[in-house]
C-alpha positions in Angstrom: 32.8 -44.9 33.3 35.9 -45.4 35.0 39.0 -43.3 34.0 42.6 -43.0 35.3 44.2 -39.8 35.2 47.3 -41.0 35.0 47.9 -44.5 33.5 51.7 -43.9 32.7 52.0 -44.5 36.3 52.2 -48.3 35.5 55.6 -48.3 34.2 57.3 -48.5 37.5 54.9 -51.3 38.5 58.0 -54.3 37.4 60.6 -52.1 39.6 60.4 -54.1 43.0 60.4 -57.7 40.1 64.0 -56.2 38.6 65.3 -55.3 41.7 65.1 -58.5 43.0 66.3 -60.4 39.7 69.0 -58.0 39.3 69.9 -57.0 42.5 70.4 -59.8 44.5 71.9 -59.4 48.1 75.6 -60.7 48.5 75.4 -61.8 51.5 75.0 -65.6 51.0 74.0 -68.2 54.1 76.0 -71.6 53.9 74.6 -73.8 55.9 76.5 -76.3 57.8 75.9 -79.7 57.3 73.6 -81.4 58.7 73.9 -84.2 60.7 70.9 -86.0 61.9 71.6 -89.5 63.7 67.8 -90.0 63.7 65.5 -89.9 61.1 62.7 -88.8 62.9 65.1 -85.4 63.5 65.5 -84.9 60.1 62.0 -85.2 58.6 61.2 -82.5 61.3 63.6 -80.4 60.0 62.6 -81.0 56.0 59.1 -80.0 57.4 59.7 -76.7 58.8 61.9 -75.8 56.2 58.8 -76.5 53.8 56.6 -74.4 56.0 58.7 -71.3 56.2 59.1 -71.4 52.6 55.7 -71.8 51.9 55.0 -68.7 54.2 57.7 -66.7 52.1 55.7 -67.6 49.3 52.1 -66.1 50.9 54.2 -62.9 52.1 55.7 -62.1 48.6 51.8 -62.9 46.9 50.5 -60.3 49.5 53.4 -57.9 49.0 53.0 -58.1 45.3 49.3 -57.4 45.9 49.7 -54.3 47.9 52.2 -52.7 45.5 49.7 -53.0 42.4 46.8 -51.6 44.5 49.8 -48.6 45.3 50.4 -48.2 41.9 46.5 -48.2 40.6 46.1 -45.0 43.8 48.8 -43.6 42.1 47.5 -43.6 38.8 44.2 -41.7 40.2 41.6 -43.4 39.3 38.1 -41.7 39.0 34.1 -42.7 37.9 33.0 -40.3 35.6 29.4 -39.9 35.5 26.7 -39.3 33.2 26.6 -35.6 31.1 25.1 -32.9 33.3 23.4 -29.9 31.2 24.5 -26.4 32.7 22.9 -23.2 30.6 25.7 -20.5 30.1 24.9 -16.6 31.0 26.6 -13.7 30.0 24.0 -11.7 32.5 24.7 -10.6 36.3 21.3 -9.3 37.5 20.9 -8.1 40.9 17.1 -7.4 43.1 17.3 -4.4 45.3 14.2 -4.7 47.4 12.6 -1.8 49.5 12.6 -2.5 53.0 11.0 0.7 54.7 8.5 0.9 56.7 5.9 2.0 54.5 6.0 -2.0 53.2 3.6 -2.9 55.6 0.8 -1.3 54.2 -1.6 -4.1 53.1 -2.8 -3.1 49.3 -2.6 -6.0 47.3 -4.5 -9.2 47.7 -3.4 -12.8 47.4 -5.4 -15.3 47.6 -8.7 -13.1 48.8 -6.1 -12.0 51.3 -5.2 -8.5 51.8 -1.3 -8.9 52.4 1.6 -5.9 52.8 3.8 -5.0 49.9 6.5 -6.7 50.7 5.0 -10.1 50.8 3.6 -9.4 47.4 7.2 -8.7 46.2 8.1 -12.0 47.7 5.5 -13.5 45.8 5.9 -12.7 42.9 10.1 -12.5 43.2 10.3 -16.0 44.0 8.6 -16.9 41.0 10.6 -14.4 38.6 13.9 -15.8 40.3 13.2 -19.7 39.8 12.6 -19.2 35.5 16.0 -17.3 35.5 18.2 -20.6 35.1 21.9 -19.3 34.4 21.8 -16.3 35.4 23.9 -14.7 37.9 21.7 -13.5 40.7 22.3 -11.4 44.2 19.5 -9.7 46.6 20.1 -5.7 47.7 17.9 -5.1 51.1 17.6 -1.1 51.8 15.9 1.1 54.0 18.1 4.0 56.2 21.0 2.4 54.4 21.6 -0.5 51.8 22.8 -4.0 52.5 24.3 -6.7 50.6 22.0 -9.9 51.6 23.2 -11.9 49.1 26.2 -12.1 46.7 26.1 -12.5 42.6 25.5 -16.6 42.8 24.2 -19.4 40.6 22.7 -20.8 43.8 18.8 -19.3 43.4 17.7 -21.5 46.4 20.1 -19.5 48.7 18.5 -16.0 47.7 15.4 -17.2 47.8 16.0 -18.0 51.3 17.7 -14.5 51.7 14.6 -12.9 50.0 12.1 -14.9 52.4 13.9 -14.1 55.8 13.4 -10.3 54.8 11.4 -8.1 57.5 10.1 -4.9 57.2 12.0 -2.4 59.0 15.3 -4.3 59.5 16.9 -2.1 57.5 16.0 1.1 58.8 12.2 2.8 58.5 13.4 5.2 55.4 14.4 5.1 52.0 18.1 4.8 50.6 17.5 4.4 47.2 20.8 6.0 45.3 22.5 4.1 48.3 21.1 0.9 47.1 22.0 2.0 43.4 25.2 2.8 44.1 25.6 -0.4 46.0 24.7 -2.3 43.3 26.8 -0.9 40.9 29.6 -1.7 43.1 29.0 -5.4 42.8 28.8 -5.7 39.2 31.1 -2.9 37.9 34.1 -5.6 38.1 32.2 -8.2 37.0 33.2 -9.9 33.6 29.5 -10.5 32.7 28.5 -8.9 29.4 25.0 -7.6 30.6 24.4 -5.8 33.6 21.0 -5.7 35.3 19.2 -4.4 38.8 15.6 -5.0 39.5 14.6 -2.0 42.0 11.7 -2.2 44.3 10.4 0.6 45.8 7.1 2.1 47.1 8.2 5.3 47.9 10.9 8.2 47.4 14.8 8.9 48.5 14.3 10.1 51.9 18.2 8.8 52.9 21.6 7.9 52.0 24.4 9.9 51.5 24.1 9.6 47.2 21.1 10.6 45.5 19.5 8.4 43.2 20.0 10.0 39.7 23.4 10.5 40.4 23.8 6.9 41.2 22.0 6.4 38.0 24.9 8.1 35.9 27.0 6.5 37.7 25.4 3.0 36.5 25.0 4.0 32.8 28.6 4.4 32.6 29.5 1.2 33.7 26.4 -0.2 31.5 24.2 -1.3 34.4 20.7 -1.4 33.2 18.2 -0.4 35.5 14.6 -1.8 35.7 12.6 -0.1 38.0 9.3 -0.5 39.7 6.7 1.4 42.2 4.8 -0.3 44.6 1.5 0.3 45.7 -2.2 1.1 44.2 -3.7 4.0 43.2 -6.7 3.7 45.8 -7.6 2.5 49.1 -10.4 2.0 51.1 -9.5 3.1 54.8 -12.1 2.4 57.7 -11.8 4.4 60.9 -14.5 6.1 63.4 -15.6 8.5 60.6 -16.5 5.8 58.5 -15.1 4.5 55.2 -13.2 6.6 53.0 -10.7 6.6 49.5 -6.9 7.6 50.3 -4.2 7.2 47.7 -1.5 5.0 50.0 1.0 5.5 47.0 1.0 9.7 47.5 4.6 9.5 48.8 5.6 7.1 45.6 8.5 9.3 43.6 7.6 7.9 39.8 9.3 11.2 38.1 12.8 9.5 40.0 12.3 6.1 38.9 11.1 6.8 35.3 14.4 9.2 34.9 16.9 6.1 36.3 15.5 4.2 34.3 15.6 6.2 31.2 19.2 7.2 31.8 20.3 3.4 32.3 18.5 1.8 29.3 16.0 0.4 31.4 12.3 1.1 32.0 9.9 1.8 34.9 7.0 -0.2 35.5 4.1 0.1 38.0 2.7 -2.9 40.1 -0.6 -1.6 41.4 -1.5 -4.9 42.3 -0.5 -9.1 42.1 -1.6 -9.6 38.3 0.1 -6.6 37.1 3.0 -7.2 39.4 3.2 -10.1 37.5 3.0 -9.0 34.2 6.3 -6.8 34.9 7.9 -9.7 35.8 7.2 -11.8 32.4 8.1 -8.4 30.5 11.4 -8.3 32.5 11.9 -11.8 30.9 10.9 -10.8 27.0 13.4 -7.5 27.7 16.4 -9.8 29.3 15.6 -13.5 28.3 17.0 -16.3 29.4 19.9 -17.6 27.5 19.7 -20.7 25.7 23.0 -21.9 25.1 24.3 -24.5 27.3 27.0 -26.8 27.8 27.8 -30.2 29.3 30.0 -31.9 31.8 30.8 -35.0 33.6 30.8 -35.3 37.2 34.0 -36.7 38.6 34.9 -38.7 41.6 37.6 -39.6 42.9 38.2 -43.2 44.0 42.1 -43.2 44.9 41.5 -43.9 48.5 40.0 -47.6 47.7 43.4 -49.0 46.1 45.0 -47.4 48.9 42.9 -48.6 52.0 44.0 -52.0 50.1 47.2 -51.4 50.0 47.2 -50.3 53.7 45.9 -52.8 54.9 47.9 -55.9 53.1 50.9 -54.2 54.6 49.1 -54.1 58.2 48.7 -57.6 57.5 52.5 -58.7 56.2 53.2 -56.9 59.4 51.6 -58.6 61.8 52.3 -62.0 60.2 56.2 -61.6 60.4 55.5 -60.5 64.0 54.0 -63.5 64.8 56.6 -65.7 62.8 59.1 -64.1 65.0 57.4 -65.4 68.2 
């Protein structure tokens, strides 16, 4: 549909009309009289004279033409296009992700494949992150220290790709996790967003950082941040070496009394992914705990089309220009 922002534009469209009938110049040409012993003079004469005012003619038709194509710029005109749905959210949820180098260790399978923590976090992330239309979502990367990767944004796609560029060790090879708390709480303390959330994602306990972890977690409570917590790893391992197979527990270093107690002082709750199906399973609880909000509203794209009038314009006076140049010759 087209639309013009502003139509009242048009009054002054008569103005160049009633400055000419109004205003006419005073300066008045008497021409002598003519006196043409032949005749042949004289019809060349009457001939030109019919030319030039035929060209006047053309000259004021373009003219006209260019000042209504002015005048429709000016009134900005612009297609609207068909109603978009957007979903509203009163929710800012951020992921802080564990980056350490205990990540690497390969205890969950994915398709018969034994892959490292932090790809099964991907996994299953990038799933979690695509159902949560509307909501405000940014990415926390920690290991000696925390990092913002990616800002609170609408745009999933960009921390998807934030979350998928993520490499063990780039943040350090230890564990910051009141850093990445506090961090986080930073980012959504100012925020106008009605409900708070962090997603942490850790496999192991606070070995850096310069705040400790429960008292980031007052520190989120009072500015309502709700904290979801979760500990990577599984209870068991077989391990393979030149004594011969034997059972090691690769989550002994996991600090669960820590992450139950941020999440109990935050209104949140700690969950355990010991492997893909259950790291899953957290995920789809996340979404019963924080759901997705329904309500929605719509809106019409706009575009602005005030150029095309004016390249007309532009152009019929390039034109008027160059004709009166070449009358001149």
């Amino acid at each position: 549909m087209l639309e013009l922002v502003w139509p009242w534009i048009f009054i002054v469209l008569p103005v160049p009309w009633l400055i000419r009938r109004y205003f006419k110049s005073n300066h008045s040409v008497q021409e002598a009289a003519l006196r043409a012993p032949f005749i042949n003079d004289l019809k060349s004469i009457t001939t030109r004279r019919r030319s030039r005012h035929t060209s006047k003619k053309w000259l004021l038709a373009l003219a006209s033409l260019a000042w209504i194509f002015l005048i429709v710029s000016a009134a900005r005109p612009q297609w609207i296009g068909e109603p978009i749905q957007q979903t509203l959210s009163q929710r800012d949820m951020i992921m802080a992700v564990d980056l350490s180098g205990s990540m690497e260790v390969k205890d969950f399978t994915l398709n018969d494949q034994w892959v490292d923590r932090l790809s099964a976090t991907k996994w299953v992330a990038k799933r979690f992150i695509k159902r949560r239309h509307g909501d405000r979502i940014g990415l926390i990367l920690f290991g000696d220290q925390a990092y913002l990767q990616a800002p609170l944004t609408n745009d999933r796609e960009t921390v998807l790709k934030f979350l998928n560029e993520a490499v063990i060790g780039l943040a350090g090879e230890k564990t910051a996790i009141g850093d990445a708390i506090g961090l986080a709480v930073k980012r959504l303390q100012n925020n106008p967003s009605e409900q708070r959330v962090l997603i942490l994602l850790t496999d192991g306990a606070n070995t850096a950082g310069a705040v400790s972890p429960l008292k980031a977690a007052e520190l989120a409570s009072q500015y309502g941040v709700r904290i979801y917590t979760i500990g990577l790893g599984a209870d068991e391992l077989i391990v393979r070496d030149f004594f011969g197979a034997r059972r090691v527990n690769p989550s002994a270093d996991l600090d669960e009394k820590t992450l139950k107690t941020i999440a109990d002082r935050t209104g949140g709750q700690y969950f355990r992914a010991r492997d893909i199906e259950g790291f899953e399973k957290i995920y789809e609880l996340i979404d019963q705990y924080e759901p997705v909000d329904q309500q929605a509203e719509f809106f019409r794209p706009r575009k602005e089309l005030y150029y095309l009038p004016l390249a007309c314009a532009v152009i019929l006076g390039f034109s008027i220009g160059v004709i009166r140049l070449i009358r001149k010759q």
